[in-house]
Each structure stands twice: as C-alpha cells, then as structure tokens.
C-alpha positions as protocol buffer text, in pm:
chain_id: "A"
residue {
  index: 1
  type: UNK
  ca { x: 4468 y: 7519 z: 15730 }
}
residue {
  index: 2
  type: UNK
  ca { x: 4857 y: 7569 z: 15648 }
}
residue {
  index: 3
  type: UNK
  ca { x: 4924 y: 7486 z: 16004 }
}
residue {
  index: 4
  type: UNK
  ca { x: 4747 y: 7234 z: 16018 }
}
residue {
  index: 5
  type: UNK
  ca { x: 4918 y: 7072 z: 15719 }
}
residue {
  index: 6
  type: UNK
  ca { x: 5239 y: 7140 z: 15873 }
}
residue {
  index: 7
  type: UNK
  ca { x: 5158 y: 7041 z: 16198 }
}
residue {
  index: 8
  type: UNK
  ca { x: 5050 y: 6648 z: 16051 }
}
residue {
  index: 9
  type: UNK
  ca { x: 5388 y: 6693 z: 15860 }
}
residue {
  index: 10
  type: UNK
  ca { x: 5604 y: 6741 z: 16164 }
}
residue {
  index: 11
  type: UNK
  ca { x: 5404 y: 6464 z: 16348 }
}
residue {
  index: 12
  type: UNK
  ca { x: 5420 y: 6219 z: 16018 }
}
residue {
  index: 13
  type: UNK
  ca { x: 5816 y: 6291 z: 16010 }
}
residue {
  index: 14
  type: UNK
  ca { x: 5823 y: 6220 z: 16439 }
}
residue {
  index: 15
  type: UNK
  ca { x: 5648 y: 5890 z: 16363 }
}
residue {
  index: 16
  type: UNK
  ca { x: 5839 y: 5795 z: 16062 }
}
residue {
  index: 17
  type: UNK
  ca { x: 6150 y: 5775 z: 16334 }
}
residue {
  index: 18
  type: UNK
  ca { x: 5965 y: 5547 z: 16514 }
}
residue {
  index: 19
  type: UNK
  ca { x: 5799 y: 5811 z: 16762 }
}
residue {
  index: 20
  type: UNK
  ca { x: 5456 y: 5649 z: 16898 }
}
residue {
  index: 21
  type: UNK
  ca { x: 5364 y: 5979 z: 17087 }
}
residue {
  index: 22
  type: UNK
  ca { x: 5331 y: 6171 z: 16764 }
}
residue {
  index: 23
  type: UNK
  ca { x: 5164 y: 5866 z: 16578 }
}
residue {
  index: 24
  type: UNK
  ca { x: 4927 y: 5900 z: 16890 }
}
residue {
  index: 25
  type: UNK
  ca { x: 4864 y: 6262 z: 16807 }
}
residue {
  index: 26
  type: UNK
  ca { x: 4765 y: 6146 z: 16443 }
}
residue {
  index: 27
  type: UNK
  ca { x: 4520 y: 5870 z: 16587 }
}
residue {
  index: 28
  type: UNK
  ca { x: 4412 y: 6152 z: 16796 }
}
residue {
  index: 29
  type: UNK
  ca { x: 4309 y: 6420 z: 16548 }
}
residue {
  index: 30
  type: UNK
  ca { x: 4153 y: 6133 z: 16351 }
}
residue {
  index: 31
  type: UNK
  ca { x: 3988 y: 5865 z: 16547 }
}
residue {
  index: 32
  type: UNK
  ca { x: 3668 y: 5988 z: 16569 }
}
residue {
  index: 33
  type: UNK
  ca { x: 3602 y: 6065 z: 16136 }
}
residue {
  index: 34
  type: UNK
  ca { x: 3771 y: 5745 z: 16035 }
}
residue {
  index: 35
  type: UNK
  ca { x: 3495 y: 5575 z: 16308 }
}
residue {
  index: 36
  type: UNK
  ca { x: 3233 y: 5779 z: 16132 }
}
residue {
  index: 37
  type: UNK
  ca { x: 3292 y: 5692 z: 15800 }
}
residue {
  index: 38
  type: UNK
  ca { x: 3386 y: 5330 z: 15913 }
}
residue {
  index: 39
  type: UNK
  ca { x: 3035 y: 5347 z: 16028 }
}
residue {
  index: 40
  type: UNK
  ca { x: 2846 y: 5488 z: 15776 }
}
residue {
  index: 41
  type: UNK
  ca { x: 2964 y: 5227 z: 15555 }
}
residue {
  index: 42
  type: UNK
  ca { x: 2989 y: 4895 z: 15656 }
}
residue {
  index: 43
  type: UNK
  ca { x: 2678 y: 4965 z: 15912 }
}
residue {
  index: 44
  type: UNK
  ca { x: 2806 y: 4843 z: 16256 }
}
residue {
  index: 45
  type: UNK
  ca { x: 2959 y: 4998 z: 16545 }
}
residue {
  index: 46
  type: UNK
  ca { x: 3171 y: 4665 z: 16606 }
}
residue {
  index: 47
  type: UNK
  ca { x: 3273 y: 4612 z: 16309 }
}
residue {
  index: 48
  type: UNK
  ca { x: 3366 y: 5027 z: 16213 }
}
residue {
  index: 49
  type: UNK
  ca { x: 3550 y: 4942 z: 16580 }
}
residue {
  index: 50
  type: UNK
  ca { x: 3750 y: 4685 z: 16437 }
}
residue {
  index: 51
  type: UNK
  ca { x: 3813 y: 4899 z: 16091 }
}
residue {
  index: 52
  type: UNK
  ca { x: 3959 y: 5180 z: 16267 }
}
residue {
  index: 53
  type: UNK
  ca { x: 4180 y: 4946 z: 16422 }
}
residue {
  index: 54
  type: UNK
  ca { x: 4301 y: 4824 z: 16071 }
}
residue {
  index: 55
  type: UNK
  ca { x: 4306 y: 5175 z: 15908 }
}
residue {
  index: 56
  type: UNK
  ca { x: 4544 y: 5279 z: 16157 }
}
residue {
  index: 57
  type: UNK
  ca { x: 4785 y: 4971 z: 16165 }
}
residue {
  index: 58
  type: UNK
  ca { x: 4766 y: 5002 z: 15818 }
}
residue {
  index: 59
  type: UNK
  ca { x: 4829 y: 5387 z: 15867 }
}
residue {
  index: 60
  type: UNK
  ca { x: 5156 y: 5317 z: 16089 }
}
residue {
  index: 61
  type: UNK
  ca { x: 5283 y: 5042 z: 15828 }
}
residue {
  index: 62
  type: UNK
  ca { x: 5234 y: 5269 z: 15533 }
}
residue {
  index: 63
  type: UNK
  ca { x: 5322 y: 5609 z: 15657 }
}
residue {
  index: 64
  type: UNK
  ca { x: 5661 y: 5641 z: 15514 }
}
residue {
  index: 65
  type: UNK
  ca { x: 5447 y: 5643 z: 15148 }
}
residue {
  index: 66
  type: UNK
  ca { x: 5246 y: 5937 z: 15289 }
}
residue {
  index: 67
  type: UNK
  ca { x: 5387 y: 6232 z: 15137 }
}
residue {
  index: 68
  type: UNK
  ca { x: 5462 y: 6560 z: 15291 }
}
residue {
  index: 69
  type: UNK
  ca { x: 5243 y: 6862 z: 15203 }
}
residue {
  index: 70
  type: UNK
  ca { x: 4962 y: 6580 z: 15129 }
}
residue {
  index: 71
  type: UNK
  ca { x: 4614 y: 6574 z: 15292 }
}
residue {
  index: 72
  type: UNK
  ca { x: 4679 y: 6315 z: 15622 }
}
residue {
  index: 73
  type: UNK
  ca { x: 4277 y: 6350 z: 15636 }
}
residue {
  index: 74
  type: UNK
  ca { x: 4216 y: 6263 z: 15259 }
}
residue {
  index: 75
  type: UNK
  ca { x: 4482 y: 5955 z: 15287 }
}
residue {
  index: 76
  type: UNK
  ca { x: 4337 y: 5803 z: 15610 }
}
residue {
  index: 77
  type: UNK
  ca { x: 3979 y: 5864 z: 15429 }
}
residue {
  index: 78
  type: UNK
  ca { x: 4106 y: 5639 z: 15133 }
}
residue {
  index: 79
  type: UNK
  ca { x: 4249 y: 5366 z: 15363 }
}
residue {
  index: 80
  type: UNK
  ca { x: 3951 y: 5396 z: 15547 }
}
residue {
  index: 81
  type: UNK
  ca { x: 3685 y: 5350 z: 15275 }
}
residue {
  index: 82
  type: UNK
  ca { x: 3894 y: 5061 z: 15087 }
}
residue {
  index: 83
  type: UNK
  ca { x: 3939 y: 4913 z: 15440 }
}
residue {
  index: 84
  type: UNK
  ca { x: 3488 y: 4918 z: 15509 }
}
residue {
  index: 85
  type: UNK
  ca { x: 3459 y: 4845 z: 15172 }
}
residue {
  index: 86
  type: UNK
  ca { x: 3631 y: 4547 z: 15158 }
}
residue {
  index: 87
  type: UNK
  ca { x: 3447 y: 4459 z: 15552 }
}
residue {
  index: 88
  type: UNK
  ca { x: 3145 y: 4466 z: 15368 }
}
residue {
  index: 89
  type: UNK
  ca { x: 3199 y: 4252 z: 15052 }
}
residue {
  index: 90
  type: UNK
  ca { x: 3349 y: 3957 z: 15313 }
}
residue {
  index: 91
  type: UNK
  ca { x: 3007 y: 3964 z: 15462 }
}
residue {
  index: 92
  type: UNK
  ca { x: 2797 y: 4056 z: 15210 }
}
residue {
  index: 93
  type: UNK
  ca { x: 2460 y: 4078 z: 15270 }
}
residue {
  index: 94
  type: UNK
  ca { x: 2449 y: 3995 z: 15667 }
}
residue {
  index: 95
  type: UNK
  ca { x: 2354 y: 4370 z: 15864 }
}
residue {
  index: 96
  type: UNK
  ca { x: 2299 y: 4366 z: 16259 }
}
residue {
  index: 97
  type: UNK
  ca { x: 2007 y: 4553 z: 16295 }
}
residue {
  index: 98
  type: UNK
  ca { x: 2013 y: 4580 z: 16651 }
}
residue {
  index: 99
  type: UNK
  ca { x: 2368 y: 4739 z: 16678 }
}
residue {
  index: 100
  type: UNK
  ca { x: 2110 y: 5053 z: 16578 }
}
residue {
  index: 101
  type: UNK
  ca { x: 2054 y: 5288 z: 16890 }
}
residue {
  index: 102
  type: UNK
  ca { x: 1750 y: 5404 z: 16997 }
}
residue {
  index: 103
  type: UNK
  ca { x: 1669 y: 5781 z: 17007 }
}
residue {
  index: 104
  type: UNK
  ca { x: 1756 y: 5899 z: 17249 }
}
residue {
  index: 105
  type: UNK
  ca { x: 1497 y: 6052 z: 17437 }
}
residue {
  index: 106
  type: UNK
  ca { x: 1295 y: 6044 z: 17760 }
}
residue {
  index: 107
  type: UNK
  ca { x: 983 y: 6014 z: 17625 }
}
residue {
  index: 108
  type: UNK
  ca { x: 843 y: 5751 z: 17382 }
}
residue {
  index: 109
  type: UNK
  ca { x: 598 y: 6013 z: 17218 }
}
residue {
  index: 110
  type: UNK
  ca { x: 441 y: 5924 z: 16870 }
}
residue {
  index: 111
  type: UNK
  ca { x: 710 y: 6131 z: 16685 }
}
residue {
  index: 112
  type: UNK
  ca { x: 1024 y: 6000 z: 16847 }
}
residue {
  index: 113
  type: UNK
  ca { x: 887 y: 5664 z: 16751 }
}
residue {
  index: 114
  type: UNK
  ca { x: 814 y: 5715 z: 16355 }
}
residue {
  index: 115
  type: UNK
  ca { x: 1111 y: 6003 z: 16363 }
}
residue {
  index: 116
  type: UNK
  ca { x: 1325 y: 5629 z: 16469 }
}
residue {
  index: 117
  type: UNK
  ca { x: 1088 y: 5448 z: 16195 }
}
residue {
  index: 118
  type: UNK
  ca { x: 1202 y: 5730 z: 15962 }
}
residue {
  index: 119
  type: UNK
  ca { x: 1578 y: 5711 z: 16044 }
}
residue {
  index: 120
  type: UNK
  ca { x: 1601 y: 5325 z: 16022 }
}
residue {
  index: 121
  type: UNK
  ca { x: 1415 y: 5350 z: 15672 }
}
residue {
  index: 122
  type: UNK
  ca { x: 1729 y: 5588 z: 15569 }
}
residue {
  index: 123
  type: UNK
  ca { x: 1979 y: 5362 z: 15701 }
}
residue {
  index: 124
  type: UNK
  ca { x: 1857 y: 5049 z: 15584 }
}
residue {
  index: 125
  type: UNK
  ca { x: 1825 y: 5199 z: 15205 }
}
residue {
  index: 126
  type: UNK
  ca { x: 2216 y: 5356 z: 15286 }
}
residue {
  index: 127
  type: UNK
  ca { x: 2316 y: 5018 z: 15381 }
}
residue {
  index: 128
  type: UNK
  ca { x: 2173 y: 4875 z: 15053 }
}
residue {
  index: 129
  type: UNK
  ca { x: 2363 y: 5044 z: 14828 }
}
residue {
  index: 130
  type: UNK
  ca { x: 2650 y: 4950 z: 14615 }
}
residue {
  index: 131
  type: UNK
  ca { x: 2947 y: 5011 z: 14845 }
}
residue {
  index: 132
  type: UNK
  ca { x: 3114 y: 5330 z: 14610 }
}
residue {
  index: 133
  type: UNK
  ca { x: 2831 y: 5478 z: 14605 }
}
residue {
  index: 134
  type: UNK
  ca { x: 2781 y: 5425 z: 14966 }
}
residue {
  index: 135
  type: UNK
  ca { x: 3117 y: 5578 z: 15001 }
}
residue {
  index: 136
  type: UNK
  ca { x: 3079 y: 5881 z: 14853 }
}
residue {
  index: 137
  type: UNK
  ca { x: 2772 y: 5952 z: 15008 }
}
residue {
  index: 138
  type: UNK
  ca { x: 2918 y: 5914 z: 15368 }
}
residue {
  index: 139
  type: UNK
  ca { x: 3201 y: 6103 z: 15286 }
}
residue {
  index: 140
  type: UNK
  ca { x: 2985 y: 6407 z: 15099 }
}
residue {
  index: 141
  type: UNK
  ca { x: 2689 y: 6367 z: 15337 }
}
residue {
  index: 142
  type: UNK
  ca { x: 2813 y: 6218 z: 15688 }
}
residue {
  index: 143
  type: UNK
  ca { x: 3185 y: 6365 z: 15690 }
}
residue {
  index: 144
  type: UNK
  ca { x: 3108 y: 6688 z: 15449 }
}
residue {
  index: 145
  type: UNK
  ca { x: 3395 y: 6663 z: 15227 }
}
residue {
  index: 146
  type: UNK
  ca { x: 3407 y: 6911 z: 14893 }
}
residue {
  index: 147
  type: UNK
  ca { x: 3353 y: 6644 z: 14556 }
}
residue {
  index: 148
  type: UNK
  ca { x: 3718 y: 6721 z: 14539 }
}
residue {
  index: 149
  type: UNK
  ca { x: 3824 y: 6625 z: 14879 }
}
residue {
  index: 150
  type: UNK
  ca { x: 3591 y: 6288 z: 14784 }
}
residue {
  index: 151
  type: UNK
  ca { x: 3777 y: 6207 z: 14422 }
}
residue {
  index: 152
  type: UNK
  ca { x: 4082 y: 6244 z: 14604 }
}
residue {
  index: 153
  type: UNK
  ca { x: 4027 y: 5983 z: 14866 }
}
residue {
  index: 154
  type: UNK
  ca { x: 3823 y: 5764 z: 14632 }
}
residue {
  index: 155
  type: UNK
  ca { x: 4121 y: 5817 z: 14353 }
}
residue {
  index: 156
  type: UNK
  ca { x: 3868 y: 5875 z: 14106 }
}
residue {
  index: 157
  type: UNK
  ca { x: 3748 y: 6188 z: 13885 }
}
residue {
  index: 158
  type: UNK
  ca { x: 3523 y: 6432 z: 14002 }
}
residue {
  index: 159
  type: UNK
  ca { x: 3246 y: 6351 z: 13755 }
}
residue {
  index: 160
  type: UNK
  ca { x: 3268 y: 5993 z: 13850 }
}
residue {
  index: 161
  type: UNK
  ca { x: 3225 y: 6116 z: 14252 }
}
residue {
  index: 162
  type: UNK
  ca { x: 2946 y: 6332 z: 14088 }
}
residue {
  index: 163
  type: UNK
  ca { x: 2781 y: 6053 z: 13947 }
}
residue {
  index: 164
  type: UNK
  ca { x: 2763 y: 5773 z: 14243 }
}
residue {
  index: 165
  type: UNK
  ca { x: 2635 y: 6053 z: 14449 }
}
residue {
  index: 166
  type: UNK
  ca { x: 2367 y: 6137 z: 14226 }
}
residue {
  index: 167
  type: UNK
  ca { x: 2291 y: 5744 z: 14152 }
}
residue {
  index: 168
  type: UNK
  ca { x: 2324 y: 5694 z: 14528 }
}
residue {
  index: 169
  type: UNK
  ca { x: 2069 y: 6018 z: 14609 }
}
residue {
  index: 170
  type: UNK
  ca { x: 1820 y: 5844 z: 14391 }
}
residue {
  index: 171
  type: UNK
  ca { x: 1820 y: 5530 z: 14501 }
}
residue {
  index: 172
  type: UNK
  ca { x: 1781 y: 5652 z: 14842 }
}
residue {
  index: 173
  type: UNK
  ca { x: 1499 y: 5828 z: 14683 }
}
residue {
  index: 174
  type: UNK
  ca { x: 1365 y: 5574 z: 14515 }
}
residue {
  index: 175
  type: UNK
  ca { x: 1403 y: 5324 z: 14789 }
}
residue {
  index: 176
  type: UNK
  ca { x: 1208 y: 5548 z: 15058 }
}
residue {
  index: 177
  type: UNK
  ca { x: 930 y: 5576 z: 14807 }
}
residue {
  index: 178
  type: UNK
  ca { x: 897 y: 5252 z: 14800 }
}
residue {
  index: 179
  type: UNK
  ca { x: 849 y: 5211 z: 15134 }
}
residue {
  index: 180
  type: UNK
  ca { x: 618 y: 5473 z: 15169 }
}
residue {
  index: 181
  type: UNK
  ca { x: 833 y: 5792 z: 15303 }
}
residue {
  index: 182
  type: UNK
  ca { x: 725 y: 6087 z: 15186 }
}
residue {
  index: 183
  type: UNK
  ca { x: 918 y: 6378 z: 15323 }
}
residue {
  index: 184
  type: UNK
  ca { x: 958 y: 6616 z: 15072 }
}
residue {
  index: 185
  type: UNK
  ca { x: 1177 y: 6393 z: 14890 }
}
C-alpha cells in the first residue's frame, strides 16, 4: 500500500512537470473504477464514457492541488462522483434503458430471463435514488470502499456516509417490495 502511495506520488510530481507518460500511468491505474462508479451513478455507459473523460481533464487541470502522501484513488473518486452527480441533475429524470446489456448467456432459459428481470428491478430502484445516496452506495457496494475511504471522497462525516447508505439500502428495499421482489430482502 506504501508503494503504491509513493509510486502515484512520483507519477503526480512527473505530471506536474508537464510529463503526459506518467499522467498516462495515472489514467491507467484508474480508468476502469472511475468508469465504474461513473456508471453506477448516472446509469449510462455513454454518458459514464463521457464523465471519465471530464474527471480526468479535470484531474490533469487540478493536479498541482493534489497533495502528496494523499489518496490519488479517494481524490479521483470525489471528482468523479461530483462530476456524475452533476451529469445527472442536467438531465434529471431522462434514463436510457436500453444502454442495459443483456445477460450474457447462451441460453435464454427461464432463470436467465427473470435473473435479467431481477437485475433491471435493482438498477432501476439504484437509478431512482437521490444522487448522494446513490453515491455512497456505488462507492460502498460497486467499488468496495471502507465508510472511511467513502466520507473522504464524499467530504462528509462518517455518520452522514452511514446514514445515506442505510436510507439508500432501504429504499432499495422498499422499492423492490413494491414491485414484488422477494429475495430474502
């Protein structure tokens, strides 16, 4: 973990001088969780696309104000989830349900179809809530950060990461109910 830290130091310091190779490195290492998260909260592979974009513009604009010994992760989180948070309250409440994939799977047996049926039902009641509380259930559920790791990128105390998870858990719960979806919930 300590290498790691000083690793993204060294590589924040090359960049800072204007070296694109070690800004590359960065993107690298974190492409693929700032597209998940993107994802997971504004709904839309095309538009988590074009937030990852931003994150990391914003990223290469900002990084002199990263500071060293920091967590790289937990500041591209934050600029992440203000940047999908503020995707989804230009387009509020417009969600393209057909940039969903289907399971993937050879064979269109009864389960795979209600196990998709089951998985939309979870995304569409993700999708539907407020977008903190969407945030820090991506982040705790889809990325598996600690509650600390999730205050730090949403800059807010732990008991108020504690308590949009929990409002967020039961709305999912209560939302699935709703609907019908009983699985052990």
């Amino acid at each position: 973990m300590e290498a790691d830290r000083e690793l993204e130091d060294r590589l924040v310091r090359r960049a800072n001088r204007g070296d694109l190779e070690a800004f590359g490195e960065i993107v690298e290492r974190y492409r693929l969780r700032v597209l998940r998260t993107a994802h997971g909260i504004v709904g839309s592979s095309d538009e988590a696309e074009d937030v990852a974009q931003e994150v990391f513009v914003k990223a290469w604009q900002a990084l002199d104000s990263f500071r060293p010994g920091g967590s790289l992760g937990s500041w591209l989180y934050r600029i992440t989830v203000n940047a999908s948070i503020d995707v989804t309250r230009r387009r509020r409440p417009s969600v393209n349900l057909d940039d969903i994939a289907p399971p993937q799977s050879n064979q269109h047996t009864e389960r795979s179809v209600l196990d998709a049926e089951e998985a939309e039902r979870v995304r569409r009641a993700v999708r539907n809530l407020p977008p903190a509380s969407r945030a820090a259930l991506v982040l705790r559920e889809y990325e598996q950060l600690s509650y600390a790791e999730i205050a730090e990128v949403l800059n807010v105390p732990m008991g108020t990461v504690m308590s949009r998870l929990h409002y967020a858990r039961q709305s999912l719960k209560d939302a699935l109910s709703q609907e019908g979806y009983d699985h052990g919930a």
